[in-house]
PyMOL Python script that loads the backbone (N, CA, C, O; Angstrom):
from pymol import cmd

cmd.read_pdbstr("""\
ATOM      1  N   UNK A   1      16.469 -22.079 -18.659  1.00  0.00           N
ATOM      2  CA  UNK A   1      15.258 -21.692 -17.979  1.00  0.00           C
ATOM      3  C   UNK A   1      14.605 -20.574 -18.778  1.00  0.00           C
ATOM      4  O   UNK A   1      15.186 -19.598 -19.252  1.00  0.00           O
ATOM      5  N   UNK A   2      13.392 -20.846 -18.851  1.00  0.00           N
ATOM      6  CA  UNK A   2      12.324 -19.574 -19.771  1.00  0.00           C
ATOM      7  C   UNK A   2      12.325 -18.822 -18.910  1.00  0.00           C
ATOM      8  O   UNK A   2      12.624 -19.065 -17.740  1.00  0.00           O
ATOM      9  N   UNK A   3      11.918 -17.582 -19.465  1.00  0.00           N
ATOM     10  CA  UNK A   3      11.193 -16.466 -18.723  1.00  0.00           C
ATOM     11  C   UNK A   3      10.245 -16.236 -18.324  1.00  0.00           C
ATOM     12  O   UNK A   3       9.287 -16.502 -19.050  1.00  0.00           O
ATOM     13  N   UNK A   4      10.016 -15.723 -17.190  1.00  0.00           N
ATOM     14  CA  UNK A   4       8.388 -15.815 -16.501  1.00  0.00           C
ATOM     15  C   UNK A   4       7.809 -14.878 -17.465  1.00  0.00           C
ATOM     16  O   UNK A   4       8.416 -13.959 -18.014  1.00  0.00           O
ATOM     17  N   UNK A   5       5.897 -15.370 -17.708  1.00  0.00           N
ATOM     18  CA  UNK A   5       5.039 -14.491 -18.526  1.00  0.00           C
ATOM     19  C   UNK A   5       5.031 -13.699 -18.000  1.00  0.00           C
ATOM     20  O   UNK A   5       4.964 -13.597 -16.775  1.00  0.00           O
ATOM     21  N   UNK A   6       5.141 -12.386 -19.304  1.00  0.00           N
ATOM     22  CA  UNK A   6       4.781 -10.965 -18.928  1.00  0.00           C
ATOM     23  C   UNK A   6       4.084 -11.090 -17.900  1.00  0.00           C
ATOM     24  O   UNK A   6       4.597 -10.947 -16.789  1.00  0.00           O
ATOM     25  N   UNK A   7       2.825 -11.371 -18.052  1.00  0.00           N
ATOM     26  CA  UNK A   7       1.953 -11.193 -16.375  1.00  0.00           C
ATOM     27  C   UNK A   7       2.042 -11.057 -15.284  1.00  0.00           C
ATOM     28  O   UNK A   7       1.568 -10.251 -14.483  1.00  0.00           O
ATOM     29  N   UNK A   8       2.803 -12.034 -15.207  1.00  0.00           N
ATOM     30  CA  UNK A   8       3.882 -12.275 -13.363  1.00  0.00           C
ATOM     31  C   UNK A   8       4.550 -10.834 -13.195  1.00  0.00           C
ATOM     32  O   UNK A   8       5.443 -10.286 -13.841  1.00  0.00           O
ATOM     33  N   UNK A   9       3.726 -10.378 -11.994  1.00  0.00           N
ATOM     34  CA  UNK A   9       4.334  -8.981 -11.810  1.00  0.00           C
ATOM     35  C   UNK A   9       5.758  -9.657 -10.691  1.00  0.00           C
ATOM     36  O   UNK A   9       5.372 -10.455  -9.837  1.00  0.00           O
ATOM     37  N   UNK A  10       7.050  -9.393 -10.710  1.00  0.00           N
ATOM     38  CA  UNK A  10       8.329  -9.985  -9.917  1.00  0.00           C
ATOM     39  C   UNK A  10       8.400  -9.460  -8.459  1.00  0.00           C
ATOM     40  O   UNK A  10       9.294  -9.895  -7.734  1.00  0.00           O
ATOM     41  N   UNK A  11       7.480  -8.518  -7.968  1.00  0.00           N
ATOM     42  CA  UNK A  11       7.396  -7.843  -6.839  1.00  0.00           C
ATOM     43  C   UNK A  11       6.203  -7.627  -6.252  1.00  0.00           C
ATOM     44  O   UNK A  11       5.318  -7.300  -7.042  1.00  0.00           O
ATOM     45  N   UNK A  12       5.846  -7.717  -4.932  1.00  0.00           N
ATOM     46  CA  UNK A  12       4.924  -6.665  -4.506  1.00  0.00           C
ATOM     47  C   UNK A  12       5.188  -5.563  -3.582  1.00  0.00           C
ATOM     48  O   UNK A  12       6.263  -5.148  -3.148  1.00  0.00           O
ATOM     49  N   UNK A  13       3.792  -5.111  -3.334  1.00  0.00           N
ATOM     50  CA  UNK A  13       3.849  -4.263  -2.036  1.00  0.00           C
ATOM     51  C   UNK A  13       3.434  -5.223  -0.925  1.00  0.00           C
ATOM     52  O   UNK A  13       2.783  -6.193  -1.315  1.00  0.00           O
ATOM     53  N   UNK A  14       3.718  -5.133   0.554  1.00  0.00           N
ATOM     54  CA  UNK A  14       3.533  -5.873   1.342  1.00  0.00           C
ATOM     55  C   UNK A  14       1.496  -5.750   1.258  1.00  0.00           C
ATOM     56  O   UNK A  14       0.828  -6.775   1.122  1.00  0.00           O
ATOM     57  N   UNK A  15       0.999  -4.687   1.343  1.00  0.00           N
ATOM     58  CA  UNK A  15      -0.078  -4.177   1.659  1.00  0.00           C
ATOM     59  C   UNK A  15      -1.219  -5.579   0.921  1.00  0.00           C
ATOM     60  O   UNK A  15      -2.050  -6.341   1.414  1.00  0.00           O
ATOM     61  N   UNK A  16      -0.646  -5.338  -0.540  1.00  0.00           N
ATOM     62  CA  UNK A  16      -1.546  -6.379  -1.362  1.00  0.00           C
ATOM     63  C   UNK A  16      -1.352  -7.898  -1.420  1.00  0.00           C
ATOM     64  O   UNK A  16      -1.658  -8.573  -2.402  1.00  0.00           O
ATOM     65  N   UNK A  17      -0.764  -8.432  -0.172  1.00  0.00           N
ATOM     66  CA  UNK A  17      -0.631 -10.204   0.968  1.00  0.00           C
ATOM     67  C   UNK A  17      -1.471  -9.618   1.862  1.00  0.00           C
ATOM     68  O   UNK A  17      -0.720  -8.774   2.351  1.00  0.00           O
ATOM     69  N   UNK A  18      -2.701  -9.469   2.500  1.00  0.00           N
ATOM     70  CA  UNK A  18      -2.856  -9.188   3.767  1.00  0.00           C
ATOM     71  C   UNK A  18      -3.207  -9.965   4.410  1.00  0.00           C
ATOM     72  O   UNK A  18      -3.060  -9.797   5.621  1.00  0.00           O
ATOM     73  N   UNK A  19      -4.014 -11.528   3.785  1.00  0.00           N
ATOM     74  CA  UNK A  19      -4.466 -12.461   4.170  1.00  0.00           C
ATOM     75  C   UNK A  19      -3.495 -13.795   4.169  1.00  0.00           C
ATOM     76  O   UNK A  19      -3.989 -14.864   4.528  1.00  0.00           O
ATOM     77  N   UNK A  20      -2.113 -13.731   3.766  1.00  0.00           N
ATOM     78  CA  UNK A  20      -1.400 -14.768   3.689  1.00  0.00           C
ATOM     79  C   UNK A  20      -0.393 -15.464   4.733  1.00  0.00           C
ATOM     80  O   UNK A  20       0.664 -14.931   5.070  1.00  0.00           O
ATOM     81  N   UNK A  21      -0.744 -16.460   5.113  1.00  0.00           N
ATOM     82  CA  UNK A  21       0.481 -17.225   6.312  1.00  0.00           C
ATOM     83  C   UNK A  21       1.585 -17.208   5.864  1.00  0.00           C
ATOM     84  O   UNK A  21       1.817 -17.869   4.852  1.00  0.00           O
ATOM     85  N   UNK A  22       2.786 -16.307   6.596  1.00  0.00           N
ATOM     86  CA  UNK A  22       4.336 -16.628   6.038  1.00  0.00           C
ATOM     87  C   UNK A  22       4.859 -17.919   6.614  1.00  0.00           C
ATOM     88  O   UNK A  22       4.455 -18.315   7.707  1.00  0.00           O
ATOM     89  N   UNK A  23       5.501 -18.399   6.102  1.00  0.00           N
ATOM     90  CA  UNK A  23       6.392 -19.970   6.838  1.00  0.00           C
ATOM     91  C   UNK A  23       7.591 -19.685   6.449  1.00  0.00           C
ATOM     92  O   UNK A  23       8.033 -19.500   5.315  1.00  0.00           O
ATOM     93  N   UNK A  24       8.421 -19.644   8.143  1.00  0.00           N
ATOM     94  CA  UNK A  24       9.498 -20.218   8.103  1.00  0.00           C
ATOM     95  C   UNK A  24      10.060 -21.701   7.649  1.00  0.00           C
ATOM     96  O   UNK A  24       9.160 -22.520   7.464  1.00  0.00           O
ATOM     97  N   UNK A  25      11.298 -22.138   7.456  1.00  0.00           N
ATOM     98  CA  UNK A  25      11.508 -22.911   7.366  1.00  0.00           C
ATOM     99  C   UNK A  25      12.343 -23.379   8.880  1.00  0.00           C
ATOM    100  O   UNK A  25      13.135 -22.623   9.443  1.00  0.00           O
ATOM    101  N   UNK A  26      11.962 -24.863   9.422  1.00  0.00           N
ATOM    102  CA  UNK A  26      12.269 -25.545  10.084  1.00  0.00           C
ATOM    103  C   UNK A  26      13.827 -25.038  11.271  1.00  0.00           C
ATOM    104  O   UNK A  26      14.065 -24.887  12.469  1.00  0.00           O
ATOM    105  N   UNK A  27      14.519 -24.948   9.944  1.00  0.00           N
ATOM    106  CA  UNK A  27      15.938 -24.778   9.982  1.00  0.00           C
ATOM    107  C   UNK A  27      16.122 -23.420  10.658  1.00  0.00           C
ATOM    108  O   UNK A  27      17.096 -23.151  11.361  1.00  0.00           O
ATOM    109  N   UNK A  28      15.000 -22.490  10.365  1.00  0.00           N
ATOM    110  CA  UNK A  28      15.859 -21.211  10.842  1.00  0.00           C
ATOM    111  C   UNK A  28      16.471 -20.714  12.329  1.00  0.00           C
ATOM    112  O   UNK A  28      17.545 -21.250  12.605  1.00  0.00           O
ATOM    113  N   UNK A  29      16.121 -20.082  12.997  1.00  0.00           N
ATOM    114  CA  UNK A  29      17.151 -19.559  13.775  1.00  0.00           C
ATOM    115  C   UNK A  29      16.090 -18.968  14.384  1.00  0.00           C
ATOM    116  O   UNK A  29      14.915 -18.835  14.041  1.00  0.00           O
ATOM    117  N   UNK A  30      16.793 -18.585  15.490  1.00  0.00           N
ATOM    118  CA  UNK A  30      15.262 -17.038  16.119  1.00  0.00           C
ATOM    119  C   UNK A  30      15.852 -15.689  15.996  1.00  0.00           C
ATOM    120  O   UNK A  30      15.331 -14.765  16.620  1.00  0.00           O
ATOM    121  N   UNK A  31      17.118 -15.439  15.089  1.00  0.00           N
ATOM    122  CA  UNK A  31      17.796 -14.230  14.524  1.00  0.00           C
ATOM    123  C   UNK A  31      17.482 -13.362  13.676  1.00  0.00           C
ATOM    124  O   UNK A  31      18.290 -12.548  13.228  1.00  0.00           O
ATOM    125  N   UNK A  32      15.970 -13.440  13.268  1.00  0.00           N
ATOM    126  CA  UNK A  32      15.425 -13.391  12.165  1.00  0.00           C
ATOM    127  C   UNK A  32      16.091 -12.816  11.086  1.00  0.00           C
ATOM    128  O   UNK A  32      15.943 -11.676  10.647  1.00  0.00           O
ATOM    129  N   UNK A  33      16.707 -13.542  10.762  1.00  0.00           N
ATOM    130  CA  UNK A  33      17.710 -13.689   9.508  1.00  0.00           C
ATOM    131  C   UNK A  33      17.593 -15.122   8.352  1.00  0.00           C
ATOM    132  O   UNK A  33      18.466 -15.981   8.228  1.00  0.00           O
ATOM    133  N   UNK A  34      16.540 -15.080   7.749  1.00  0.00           N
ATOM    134  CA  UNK A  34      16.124 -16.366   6.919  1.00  0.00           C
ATOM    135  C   UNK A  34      14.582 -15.070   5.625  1.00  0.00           C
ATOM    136  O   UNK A  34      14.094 -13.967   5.381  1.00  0.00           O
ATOM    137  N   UNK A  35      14.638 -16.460   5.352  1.00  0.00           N
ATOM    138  CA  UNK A  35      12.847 -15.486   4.183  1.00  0.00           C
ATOM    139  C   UNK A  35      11.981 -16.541   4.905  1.00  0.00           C
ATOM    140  O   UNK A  35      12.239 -17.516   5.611  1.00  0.00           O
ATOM    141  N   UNK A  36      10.955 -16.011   4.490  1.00  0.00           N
ATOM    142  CA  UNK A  36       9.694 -16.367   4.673  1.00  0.00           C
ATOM    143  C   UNK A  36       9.206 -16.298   3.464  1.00  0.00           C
ATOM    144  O   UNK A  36       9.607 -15.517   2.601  1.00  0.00           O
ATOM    145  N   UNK A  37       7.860 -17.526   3.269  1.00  0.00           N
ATOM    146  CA  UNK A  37       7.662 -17.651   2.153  1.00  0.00           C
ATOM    147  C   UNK A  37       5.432 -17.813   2.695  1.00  0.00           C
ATOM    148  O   UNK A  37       4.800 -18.083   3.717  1.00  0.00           O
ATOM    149  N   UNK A  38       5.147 -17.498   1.464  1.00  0.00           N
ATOM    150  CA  UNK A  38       3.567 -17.368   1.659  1.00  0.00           C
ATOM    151  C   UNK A  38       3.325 -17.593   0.275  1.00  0.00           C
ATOM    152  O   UNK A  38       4.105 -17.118  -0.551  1.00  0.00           O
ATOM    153  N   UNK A  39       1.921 -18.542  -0.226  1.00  0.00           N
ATOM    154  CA  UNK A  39       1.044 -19.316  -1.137  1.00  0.00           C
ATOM    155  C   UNK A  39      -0.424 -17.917  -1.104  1.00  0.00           C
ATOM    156  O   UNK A  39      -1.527 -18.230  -0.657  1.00  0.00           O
ATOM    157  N   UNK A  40      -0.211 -16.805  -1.517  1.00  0.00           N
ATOM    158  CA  UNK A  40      -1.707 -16.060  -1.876  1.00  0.00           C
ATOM    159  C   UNK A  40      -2.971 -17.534  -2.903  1.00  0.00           C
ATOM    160  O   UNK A  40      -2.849 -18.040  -4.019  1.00  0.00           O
ATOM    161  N   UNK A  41      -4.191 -17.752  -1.640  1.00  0.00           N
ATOM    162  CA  UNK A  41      -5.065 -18.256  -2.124  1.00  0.00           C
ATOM    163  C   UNK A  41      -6.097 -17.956  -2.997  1.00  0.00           C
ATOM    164  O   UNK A  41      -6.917 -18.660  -3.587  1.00  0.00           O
ATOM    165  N   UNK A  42      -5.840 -16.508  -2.949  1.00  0.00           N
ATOM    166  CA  UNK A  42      -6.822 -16.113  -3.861  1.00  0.00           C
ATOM    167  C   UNK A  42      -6.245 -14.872  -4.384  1.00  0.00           C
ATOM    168  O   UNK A  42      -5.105 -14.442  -4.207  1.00  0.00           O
ATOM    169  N   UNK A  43      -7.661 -14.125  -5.371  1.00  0.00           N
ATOM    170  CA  UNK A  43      -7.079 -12.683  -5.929  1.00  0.00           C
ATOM    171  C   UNK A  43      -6.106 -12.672  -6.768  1.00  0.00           C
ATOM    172  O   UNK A  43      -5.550 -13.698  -7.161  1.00  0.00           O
ATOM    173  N   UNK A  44      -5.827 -11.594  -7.100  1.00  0.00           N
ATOM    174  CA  UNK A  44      -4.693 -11.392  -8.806  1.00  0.00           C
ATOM    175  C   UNK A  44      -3.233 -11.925  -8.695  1.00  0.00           C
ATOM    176  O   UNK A  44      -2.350 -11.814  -9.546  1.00  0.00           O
ATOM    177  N   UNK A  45      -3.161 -12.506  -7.517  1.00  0.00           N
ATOM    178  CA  UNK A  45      -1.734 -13.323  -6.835  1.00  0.00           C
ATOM    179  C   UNK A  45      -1.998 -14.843  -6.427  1.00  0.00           C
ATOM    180  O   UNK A  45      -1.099 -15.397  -5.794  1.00  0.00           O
ATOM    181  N   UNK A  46      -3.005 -15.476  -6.694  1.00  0.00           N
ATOM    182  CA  UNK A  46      -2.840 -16.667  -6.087  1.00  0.00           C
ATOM    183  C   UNK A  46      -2.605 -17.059  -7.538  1.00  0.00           C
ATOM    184  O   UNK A  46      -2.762 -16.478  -8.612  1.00  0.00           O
ATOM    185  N   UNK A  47      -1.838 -19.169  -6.891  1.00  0.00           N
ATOM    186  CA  UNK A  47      -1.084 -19.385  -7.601  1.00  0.00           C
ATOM    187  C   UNK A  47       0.202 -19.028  -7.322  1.00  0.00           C
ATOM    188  O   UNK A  47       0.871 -20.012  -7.006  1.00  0.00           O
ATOM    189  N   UNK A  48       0.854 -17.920  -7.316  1.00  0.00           N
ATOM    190  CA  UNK A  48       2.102 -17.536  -6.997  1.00  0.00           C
ATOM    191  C   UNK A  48       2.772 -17.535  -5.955  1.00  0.00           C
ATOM    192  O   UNK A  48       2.102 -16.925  -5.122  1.00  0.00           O
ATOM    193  N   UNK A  49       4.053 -17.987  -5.356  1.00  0.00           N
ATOM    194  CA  UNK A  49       4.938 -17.596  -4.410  1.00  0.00           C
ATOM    195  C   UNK A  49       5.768 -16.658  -3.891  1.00  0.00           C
ATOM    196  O   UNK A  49       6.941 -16.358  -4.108  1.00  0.00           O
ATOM    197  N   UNK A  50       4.819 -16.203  -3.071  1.00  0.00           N
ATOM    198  CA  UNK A  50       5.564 -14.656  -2.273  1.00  0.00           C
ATOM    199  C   UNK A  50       6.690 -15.306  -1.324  1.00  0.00           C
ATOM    200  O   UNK A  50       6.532 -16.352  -0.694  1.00  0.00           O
ATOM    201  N   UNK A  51       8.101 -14.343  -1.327  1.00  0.00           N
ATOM    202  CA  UNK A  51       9.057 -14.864  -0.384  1.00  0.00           C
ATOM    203  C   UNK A  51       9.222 -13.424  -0.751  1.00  0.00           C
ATOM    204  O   UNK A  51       9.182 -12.717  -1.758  1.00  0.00           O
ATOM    205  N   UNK A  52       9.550 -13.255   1.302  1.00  0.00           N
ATOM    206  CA  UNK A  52      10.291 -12.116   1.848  1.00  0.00           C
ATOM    207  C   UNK A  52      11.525 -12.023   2.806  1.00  0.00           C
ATOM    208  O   UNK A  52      11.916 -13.045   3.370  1.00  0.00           O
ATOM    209  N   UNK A  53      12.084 -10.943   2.983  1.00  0.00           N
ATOM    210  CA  UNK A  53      13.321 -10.809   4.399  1.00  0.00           C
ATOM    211  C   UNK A  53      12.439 -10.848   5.315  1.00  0.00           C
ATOM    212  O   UNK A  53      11.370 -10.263   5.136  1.00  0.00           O
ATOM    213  N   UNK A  54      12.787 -11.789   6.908  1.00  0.00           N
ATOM    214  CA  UNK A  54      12.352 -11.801   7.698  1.00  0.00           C
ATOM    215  C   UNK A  54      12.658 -10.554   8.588  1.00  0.00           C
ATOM    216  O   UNK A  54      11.965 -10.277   9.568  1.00  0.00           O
ATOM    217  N   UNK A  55      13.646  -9.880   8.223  1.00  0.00           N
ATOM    218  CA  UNK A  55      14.515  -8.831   9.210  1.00  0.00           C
ATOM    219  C   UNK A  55      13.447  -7.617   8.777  1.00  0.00           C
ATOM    220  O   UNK A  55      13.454  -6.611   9.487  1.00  0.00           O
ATOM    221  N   UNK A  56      12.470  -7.677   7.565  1.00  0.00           N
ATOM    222  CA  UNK A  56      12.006  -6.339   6.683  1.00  0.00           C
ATOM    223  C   UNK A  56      10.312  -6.943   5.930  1.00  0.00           C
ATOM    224  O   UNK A  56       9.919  -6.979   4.764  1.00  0.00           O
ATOM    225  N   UNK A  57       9.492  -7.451   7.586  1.00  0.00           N
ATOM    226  CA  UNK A  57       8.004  -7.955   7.115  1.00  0.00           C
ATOM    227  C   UNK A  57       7.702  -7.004   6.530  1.00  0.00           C
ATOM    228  O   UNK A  57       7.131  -7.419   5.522  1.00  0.00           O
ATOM    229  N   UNK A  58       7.722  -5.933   6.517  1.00  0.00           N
ATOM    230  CA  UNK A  58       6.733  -4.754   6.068  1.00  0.00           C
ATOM    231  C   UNK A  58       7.647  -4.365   4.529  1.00  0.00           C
ATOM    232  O   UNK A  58       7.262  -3.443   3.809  1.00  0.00           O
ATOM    233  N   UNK A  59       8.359  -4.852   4.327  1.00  0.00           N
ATOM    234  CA  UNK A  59       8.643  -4.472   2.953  1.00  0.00           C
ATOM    235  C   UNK A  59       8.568  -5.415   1.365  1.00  0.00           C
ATOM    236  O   UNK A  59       7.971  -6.489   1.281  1.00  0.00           O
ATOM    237  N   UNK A  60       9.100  -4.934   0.515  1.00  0.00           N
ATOM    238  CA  UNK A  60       8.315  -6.146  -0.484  1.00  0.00           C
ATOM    239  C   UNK A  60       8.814  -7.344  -0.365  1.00  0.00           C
ATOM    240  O   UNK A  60       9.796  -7.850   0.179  1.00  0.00           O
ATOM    241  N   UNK A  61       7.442  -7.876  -1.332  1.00  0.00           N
ATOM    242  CA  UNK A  61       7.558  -9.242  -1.064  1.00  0.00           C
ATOM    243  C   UNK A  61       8.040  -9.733  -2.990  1.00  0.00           C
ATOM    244  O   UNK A  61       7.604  -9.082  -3.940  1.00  0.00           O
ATOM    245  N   UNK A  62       8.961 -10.941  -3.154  1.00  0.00           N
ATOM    246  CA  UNK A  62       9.412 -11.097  -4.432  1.00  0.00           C
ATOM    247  C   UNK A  62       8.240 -12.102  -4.739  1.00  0.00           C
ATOM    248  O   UNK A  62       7.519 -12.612  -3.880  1.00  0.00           O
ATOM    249  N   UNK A  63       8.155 -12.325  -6.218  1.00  0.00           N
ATOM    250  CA  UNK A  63       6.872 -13.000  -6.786  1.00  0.00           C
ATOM    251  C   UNK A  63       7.518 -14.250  -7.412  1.00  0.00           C
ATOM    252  O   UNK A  63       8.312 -14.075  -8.336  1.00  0.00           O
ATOM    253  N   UNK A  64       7.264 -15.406  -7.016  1.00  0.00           N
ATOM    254  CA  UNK A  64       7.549 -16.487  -8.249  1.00  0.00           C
ATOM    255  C   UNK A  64       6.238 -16.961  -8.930  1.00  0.00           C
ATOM    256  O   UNK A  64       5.173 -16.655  -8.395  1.00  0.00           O
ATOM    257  N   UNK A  65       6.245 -17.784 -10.225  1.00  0.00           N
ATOM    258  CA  UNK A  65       5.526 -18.597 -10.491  1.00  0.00           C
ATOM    259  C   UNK A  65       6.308 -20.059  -9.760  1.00  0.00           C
ATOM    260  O   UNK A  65       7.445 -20.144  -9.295  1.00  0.00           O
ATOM    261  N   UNK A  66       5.405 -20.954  -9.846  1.00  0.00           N
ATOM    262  CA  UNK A  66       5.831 -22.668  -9.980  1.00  0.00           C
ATOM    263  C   UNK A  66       6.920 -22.880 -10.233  1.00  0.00           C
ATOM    264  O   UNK A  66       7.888 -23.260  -9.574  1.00  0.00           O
ATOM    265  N   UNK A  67       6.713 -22.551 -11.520  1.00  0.00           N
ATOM    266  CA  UNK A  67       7.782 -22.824 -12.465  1.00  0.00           C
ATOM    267  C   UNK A  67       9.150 -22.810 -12.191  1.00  0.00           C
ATOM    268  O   UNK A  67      10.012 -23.688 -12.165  1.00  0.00           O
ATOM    269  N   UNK A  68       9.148 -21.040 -11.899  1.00  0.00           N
ATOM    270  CA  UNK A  68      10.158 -20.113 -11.792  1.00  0.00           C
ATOM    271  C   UNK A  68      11.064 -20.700 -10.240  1.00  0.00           C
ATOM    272  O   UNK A  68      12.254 -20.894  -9.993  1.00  0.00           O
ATOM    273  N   UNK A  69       9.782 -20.836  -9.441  1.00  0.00           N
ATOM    274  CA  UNK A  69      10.488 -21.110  -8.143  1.00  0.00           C
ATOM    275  C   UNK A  69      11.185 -22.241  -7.918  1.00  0.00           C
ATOM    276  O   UNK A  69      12.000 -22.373  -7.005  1.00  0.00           O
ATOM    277  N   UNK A  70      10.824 -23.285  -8.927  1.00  0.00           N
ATOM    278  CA  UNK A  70      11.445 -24.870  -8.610  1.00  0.00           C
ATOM    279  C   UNK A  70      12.875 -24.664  -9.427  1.00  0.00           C
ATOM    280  O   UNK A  70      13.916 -25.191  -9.034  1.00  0.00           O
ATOM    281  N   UNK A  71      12.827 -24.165 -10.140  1.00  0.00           N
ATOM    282  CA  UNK A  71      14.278 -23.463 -11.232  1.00  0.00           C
ATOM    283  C   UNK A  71      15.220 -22.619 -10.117  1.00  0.00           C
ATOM    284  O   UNK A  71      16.431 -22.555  -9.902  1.00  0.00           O
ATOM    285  N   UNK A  72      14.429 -22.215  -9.726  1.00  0.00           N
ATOM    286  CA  UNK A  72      15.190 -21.070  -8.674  1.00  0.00           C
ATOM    287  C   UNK A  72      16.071 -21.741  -7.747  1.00  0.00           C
ATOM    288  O   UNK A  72      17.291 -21.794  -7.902  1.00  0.00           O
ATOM    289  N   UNK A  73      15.365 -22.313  -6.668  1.00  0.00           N
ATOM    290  CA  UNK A  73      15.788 -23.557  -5.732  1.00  0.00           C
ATOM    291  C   UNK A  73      16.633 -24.862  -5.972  1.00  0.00           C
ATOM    292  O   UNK A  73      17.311 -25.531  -5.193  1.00  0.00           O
ATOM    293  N   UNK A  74      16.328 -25.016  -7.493  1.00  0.00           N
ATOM    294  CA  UNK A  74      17.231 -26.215  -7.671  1.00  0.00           C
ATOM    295  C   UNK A  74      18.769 -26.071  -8.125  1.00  0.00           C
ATOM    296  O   UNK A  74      19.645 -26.929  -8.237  1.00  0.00           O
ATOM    297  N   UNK A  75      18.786 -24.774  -8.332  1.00  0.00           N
ATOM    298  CA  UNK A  75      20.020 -24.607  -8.354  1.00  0.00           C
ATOM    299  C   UNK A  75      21.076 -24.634  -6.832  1.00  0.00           C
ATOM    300  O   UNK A  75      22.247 -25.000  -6.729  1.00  0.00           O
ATOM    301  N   UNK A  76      20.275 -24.180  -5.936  1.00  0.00           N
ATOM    302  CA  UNK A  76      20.861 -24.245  -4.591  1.00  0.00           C
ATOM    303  C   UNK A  76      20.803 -25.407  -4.318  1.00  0.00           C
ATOM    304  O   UNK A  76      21.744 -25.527  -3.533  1.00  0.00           O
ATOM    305  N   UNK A  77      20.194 -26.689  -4.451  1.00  0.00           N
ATOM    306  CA  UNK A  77      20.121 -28.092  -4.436  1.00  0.00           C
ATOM    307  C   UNK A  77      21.329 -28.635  -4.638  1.00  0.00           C
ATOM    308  O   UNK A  77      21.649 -29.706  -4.123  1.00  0.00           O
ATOM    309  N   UNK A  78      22.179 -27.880  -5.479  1.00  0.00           N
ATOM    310  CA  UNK A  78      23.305 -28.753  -6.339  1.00  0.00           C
ATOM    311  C   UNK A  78      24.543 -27.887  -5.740  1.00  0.00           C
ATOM    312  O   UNK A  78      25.624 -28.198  -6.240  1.00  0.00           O
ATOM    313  N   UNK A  79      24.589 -26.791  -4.698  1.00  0.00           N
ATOM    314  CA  UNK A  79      25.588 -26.693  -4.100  1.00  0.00           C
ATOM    315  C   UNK A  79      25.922 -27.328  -3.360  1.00  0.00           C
ATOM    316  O   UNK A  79      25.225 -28.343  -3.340  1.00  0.00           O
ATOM    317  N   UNK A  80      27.033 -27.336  -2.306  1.00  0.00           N
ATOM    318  CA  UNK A  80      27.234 -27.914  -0.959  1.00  0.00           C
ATOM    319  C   UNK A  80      27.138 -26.506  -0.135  1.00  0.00           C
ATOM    320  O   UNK A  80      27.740 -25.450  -0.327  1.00  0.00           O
ATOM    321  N   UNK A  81      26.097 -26.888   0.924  1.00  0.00           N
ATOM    322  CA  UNK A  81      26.503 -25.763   1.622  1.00  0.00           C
ATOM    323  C   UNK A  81      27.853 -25.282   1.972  1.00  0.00           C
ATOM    324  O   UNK A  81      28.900 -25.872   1.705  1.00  0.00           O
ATOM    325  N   UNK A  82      27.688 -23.695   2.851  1.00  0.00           N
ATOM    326  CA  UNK A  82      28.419 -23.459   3.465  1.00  0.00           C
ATOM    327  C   UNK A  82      28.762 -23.404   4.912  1.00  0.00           C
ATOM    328  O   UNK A  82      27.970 -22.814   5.647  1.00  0.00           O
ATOM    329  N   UNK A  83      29.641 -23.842   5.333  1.00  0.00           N
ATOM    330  CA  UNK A  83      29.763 -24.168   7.035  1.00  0.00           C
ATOM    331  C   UNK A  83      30.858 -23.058   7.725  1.00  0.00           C
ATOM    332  O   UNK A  83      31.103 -23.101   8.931  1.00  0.00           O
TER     333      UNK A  83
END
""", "prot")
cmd.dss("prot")
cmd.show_as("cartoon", "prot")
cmd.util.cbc("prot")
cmd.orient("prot")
């Protein structure tokens, strides 16, 4: 796997999402213990995938590209969960 371009800042502040829908996934729980994930449509972040702790909305949010995120995930693809 490459490295994300310099550009891709790997973090934010919550402050600079203010307009973005987080989504749970299906699966979670009402423990809020899962991430949440948000698509910025516009501005110096769209394009990119914000995912945060649901337990910690107000704190940062991690940055993927595309790229980065389908690399990311597919490695968890190829575990077996845990029960």
């Amino acid at each position: 796997m490459s490295a994300p371009p310099r550009n891709v800042p790997s973090s934010t502040d919550p402050d600079r999402l203010p307009d973005v829908r987080w989504l749970r996934s299906s699966y979670s729980t009402g423990a809020n213990n899962c991430v949440e994930t948000a698509r910025p449509a516009s501005g110096p972040l769209a394009g990119l995938l914000a995912v945060r702790d649901s337990k910690d909305p107000a704190g940062p949010a991690l940055l993927f590209s595309p790229e980065s995120w389908s690399g990311f995930t597919a490695v968890f693809s190829k575990v077996a969960p845990v029960r």
